[in-house]
C-alpha positions in Angstrom: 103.0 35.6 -38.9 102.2 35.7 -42.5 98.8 35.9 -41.7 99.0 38.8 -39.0 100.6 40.8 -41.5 98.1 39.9 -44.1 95.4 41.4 -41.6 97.5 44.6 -40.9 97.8 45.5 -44.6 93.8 44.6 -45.0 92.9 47.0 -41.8 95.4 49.5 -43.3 94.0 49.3 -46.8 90.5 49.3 -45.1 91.0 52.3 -42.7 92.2 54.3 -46.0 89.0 53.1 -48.0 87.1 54.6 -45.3 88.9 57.9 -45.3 87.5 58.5 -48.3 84.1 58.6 -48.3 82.1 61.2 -46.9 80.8 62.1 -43.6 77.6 60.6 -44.9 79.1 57.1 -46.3 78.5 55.5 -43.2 74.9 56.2 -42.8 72.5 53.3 -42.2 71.3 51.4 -45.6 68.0 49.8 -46.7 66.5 46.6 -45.4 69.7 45.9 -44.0 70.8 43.6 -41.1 73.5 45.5 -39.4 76.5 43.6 -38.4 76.8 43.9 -34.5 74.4 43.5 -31.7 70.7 44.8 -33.9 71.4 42.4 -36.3 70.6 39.3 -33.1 67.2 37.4 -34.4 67.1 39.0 -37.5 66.4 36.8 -40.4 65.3 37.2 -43.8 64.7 41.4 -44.5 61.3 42.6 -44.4 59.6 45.6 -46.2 59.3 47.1 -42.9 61.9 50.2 -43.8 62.1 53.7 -42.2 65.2 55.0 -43.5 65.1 57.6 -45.9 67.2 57.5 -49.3 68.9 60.6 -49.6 71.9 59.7 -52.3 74.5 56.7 -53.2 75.4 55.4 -49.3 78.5 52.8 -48.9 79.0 51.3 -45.5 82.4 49.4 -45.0 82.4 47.3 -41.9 84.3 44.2 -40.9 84.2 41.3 -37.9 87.0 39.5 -36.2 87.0 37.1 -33.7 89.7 35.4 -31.4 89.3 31.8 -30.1 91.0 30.2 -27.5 90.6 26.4 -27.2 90.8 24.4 -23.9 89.3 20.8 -25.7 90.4 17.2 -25.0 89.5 14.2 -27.4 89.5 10.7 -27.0 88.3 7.1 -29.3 88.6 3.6 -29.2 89.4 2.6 -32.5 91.4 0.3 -33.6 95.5 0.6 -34.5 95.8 0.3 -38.3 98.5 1.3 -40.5 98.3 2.8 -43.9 100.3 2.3 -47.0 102.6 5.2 -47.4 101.9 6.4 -43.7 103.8 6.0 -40.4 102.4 4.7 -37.5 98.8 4.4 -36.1 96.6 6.3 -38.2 93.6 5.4 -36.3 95.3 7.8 -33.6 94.2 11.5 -32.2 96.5 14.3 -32.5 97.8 15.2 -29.1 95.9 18.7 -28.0 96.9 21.5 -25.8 95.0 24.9 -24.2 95.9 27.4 -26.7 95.2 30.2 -29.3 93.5 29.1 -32.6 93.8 31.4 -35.7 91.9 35.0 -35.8 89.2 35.1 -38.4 87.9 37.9 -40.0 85.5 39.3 -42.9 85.0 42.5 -44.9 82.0 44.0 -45.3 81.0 46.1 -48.2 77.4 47.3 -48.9 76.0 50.1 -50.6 72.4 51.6 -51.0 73.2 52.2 -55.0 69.5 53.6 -55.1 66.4 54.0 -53.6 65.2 50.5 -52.3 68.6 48.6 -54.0 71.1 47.8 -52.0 74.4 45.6 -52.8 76.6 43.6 -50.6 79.8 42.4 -50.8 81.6 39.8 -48.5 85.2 38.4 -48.4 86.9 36.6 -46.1 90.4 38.0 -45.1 91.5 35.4 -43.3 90.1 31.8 -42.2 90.9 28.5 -40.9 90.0 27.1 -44.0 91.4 29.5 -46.2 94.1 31.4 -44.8 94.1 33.7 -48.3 91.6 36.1 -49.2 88.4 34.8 -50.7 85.7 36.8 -52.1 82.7 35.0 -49.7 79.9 36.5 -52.3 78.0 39.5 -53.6 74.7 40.5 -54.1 72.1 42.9 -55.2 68.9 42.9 -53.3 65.7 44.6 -54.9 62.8 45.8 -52.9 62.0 48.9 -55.3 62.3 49.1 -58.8 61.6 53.2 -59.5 63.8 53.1 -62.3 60.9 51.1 -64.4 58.3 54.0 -63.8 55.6 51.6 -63.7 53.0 53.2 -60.7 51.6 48.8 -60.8 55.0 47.5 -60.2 55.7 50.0 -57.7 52.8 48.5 -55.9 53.7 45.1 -56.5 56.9 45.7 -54.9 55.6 47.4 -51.4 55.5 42.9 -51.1 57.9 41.9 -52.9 62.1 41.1 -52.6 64.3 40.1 -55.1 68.4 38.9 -54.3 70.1 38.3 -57.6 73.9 37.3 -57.3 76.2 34.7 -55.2 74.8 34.4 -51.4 73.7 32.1 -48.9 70.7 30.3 -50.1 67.9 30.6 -47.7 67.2 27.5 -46.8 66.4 26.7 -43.4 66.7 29.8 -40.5 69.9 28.3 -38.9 72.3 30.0 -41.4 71.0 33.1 -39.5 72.2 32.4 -36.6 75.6 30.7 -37.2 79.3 31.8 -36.9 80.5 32.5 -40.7 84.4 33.2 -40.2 84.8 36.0 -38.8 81.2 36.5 -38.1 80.5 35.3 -34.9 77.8 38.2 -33.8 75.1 36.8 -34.5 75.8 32.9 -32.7 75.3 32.6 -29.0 77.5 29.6 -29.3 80.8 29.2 -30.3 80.3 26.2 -33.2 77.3 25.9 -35.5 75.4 22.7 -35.9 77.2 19.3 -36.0 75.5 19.1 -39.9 75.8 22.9 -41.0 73.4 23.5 -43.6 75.5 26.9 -45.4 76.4 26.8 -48.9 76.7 30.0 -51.4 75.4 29.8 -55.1 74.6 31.7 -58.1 71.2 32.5 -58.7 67.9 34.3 -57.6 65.5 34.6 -54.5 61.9 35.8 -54.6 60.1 36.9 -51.5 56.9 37.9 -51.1 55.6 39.2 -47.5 52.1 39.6 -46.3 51.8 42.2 -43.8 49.8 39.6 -41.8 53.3 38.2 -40.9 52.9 35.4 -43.8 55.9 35.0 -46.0 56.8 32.9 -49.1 60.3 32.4 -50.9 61.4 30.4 -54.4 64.9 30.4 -55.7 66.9 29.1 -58.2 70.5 28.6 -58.1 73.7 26.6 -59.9 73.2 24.0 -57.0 77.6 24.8 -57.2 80.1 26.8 -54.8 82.0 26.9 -57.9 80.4 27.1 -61.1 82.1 25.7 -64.1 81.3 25.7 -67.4 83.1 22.5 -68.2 81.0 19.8 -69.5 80.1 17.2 -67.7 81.9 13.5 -68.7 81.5 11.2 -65.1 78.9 8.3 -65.5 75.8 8.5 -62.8 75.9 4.4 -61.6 72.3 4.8 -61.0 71.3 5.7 -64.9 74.1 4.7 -66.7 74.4 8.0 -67.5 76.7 11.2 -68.3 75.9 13.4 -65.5 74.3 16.2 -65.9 74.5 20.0 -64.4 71.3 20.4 -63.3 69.7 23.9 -61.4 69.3 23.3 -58.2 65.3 24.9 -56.3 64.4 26.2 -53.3 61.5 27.6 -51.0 60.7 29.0 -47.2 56.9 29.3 -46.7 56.9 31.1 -43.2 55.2 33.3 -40.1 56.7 35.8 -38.5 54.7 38.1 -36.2 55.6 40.1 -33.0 52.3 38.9 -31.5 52.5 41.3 -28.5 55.3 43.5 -26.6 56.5 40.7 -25.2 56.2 37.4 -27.8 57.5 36.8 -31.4 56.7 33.9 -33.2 58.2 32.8 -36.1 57.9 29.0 -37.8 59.3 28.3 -41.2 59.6 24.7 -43.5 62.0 24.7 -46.1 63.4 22.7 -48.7 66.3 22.3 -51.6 66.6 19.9 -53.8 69.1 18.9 -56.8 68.4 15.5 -59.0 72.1 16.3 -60.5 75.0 18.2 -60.0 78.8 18.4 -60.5 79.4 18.7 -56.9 76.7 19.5 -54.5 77.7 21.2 -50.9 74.7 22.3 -49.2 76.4 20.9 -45.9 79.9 21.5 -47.2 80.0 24.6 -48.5 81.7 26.8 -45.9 84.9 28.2 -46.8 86.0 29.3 -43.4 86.1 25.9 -41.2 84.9 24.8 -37.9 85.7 26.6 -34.8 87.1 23.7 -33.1 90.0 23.0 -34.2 92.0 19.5 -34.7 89.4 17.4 -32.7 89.3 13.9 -34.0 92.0 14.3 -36.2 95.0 12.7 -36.9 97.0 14.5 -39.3 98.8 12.1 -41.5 95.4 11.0 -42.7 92.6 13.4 -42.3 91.4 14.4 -45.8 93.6 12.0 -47.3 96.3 14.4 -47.3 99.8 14.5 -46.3 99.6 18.5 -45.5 101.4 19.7 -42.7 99.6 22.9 -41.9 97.4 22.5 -38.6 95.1 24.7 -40.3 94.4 23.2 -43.6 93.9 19.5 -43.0 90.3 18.3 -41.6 89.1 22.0 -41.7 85.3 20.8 -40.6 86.6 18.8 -37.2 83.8 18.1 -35.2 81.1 18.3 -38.1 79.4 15.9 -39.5 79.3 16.0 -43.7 76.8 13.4 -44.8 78.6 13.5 -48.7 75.4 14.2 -51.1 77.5 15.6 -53.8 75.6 14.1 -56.9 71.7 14.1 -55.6 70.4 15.7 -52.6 66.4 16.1 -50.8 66.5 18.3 -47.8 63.9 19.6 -45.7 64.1 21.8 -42.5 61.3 22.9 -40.0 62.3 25.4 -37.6 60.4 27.8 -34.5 61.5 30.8 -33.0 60.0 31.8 -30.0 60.6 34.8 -27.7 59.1 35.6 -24.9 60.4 38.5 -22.9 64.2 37.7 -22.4 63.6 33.8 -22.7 63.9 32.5 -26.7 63.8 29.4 -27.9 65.1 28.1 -31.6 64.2 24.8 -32.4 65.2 22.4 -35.8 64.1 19.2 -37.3 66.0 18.4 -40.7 65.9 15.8 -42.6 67.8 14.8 -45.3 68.7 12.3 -48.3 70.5 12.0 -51.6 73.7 10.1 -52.7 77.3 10.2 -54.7 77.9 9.9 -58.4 78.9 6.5 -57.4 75.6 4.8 -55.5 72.7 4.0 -56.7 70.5 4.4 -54.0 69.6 7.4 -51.4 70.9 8.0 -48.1 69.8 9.8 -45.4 70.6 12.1 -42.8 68.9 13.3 -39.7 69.4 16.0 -37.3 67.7 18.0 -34.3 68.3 20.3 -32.6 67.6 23.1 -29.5 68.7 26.3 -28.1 67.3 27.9 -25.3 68.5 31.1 -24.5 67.6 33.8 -21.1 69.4 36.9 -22.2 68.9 39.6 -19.5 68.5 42.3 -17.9 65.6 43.5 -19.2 65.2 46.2 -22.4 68.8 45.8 -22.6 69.7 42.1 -23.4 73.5 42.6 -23.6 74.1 39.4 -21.2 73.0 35.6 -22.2 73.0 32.1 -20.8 72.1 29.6 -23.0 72.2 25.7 -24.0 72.4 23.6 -27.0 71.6 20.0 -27.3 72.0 18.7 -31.3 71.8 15.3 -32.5 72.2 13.8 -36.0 71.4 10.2 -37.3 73.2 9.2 -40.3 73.8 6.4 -43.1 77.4 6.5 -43.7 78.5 5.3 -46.7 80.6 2.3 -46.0 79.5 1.7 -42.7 76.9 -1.0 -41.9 74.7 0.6 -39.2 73.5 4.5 -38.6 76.0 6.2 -37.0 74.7 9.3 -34.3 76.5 12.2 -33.4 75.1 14.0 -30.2 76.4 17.3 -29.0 75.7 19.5 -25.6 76.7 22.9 -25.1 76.2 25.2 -22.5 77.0 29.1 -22.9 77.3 32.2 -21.1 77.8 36.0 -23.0 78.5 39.6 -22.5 78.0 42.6 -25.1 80.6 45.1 -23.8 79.2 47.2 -26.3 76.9 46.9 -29.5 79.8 45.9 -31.7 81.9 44.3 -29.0 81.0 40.7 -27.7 82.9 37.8 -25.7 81.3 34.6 -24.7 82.8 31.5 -22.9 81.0 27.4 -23.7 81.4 24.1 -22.9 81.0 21.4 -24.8 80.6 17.5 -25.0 80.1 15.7 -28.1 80.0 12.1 -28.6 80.2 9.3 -31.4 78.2 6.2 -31.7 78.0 3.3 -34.3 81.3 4.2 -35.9 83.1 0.7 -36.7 85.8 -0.3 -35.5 88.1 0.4 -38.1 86.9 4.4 -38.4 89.4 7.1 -36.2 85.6 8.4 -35.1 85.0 4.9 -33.3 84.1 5.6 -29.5 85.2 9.0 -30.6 84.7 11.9 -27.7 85.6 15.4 -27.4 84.8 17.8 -24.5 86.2 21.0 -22.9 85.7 24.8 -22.9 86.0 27.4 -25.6 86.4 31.3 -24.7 85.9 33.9 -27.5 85.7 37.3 -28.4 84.7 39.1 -31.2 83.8 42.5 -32.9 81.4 43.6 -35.3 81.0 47.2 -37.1 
């Protein structure tokens, strides 16, 4: 209830935010991604721009989604009890078909000048984070008249510049994945079993060859949330205070509509911290998982005694491989589209470690979508399927433990701002011992959801 109202009073303050502004406020911006169907396969923006800057634009839009969950889970581990718990904590929480909790985001961007544009994102209400949260904000350069330089006006027909807090580009999936209330862009329901999504502090640089070559180097914080606290924990591998140190990143990639019909795009990425306060580069999303309470049991999950459904084991059915003090990452990915058939593909792989190891491990993951979306020039239906697969070395555990996941999907744009879809999934745990509530773990079942975008 709480939360209903809270969205009420945010669509309310929202609606009268929009009265405001002028007939002309809502006119398209800048190398922009809009926020409902357009925006499908749209990745990094390019310098390929036909709108015309007339004066200050802001455009206010929004997503929300509704989930309804029909999933089952089951393991084999073993009964233990737990100092200051009751009962089996190795034990699943009973689940039921049901409603999970509406998501949604706010939108702000405004073109504050020709070829300048700033964004603005909070998250009104998540699974996570029931509260507002301000998700990020950025400003994104791809002019800069205002230095009257004719040279730097050509340098910049190639160049892009993000300064601010936003999703660091590393790796294409963060694309493509549900973010909250976001769920446009994501032919699936969940994102990968390992998401890859963090936001930071810091800078991007793009430059774009009109050849379809593109390269990208940023620095950030390597933190979701900065501090300016020194550090005082020892690193067990140096003996050492720990250190805050930036974290770097870079896309080299190629991106061409080859012909009418085919678009090819492959990227490699990588990010890489040697120290950090507390790294989350496959923990940093503030909304939570869209499957809700699988492989949970709620006394423990988290090591937390809360009671709210929503709060405890937010990431259910993810797969966090805990690199908070080091972390190596690298990420291959193809897009391919040929007609109404696409095909994203991902190899990842991983290492790094905790303040308290003193060795890497590492973390592996692949993955596949194929999607058919049809009927031709129009594209507003989809089937699709997913398989995803991750190898990890958990800490703790004496063999690799694998994660596999299959999903099959089927979609309907009512409209461009207006989607539902309907999946199932099967996912499966391996290697867990016997001891871990993931042992023999299992969940499986459908998912139905619909969601705008404006």
């Amino acid at each position: 209830m709480k939360n209903t109202i809270k969205l009420i009073q945010y669509s309310v303050m929202t609606s009268a935010v929009i009265a405001g502004f002028s007939a002309n406020a809502q006119q398209e911006m800048q190398y922009f991604r809009p926020d409902n169907m357009n925006g499908i396969n749209v990745y990094e923006t390019t310098k390929n721009d036909s709108t015309p800057f007339t004066k200050m634009n802001v455009h206010v839009g929004g997503n929300f989604e509704l989930d309804f969950q029909g999933l089952r889970d089951w393991n084999t581990a073993s009964p233990m009890t737990k100092v200051g718990y009751v009962g089996n904590v190795n034990s699943l929480i009973p689940l039921t078909n049901g409603f999970d909790l509406p998501m949604a985001n706010l939108n702000i961007d405004a073109q504050l000048s020709d070829g300048i544009r700033m964004n603005l994102t909070a998250y009104l209400s998540s699974r996570h984070h029931e509260d507002t949260w301000v998700k990020g904000g950025y400003v994104q350069f791809d002019k800069l008249l205002f230095l009257n330089s004719s040279a730097i006006n050509d340098i910049m027909k190639s160049v892009t510049i993000k300064v601010g807090q936003f999703d660091v580009d590393y790796g294409d999936q963060h694309f493509r994945r549900s973010d909250g209330g976001n769920t446009i862009y994501n032919p699936f329901i969940e994102n990968y079993v390992m998401d890859e999504f963090a936001t930071e502090l810091g800078a991007e640089v793009y430059y774009h060859n009109t050849c379809g070559v593109f390269v990208m180097g940023g620095i950030t914080n390597g933190e979701l949330d900065a501090t300016a606290i020194a550090a005082s924990k020892i690193d067990s591998l140096t003996g050492k205070t720990n250190y805050y140190a930036p974290a770097f990143h870079g896309k080299l990639g190629y991106d061409k509509q080859l012909s009418s019909d085919f678009r090819l795009r492959v990227t490699g990425s990588f990010y890489e911290d040697q120290s950090a306060n507390s790294l989350t580069l496959f923990g940093g999303d503030r909304t939570g998982s869209h499957y809700f309470s699988v492989m949970s049991n709620q006394a423990t999950a988290n090591g937390t005694t809360l009671s709210d459904a929503n709060d405890y084991n937010p990431f259910s059915g993810r797969y966090n491989p805990g690199f908070s003090e080091q972390i190596n990452a690298f990420m291959g990915n193809v897009f391919l589209k040929f007609k109404g058939v696409e095909f994203f593909g991902t190899a990842e792989t991983a290492g790094g470690r905790t303040i308290t190891e003193k060795k890497d491990r590492e973390a592996n993951q692949l993955a596949g979508d194929l999607i058919y979306r049809f009927p031709a020039h129009k594209e507003n239906f989809w089937v699709g399927v997913r398989y995803n697969t991750v190898t990890a070395a958990m800490l703790g555990a004496p063999n690799d433990i694998t994660i596999n996941r299959e999903v099959a999907s089927i979609g309907w744009f009512l409209t461009n701002n207006i989607m539902m879809k309907a999946e199932y999934v099967n996912q499966v745990y391996q290697n867990y011992v016997p001891t871990n509530i993931l042992n023999g773990g299992r969940f499986a079942g459908y998912m139905l959801e619909a969601s705008i975008g404006f």
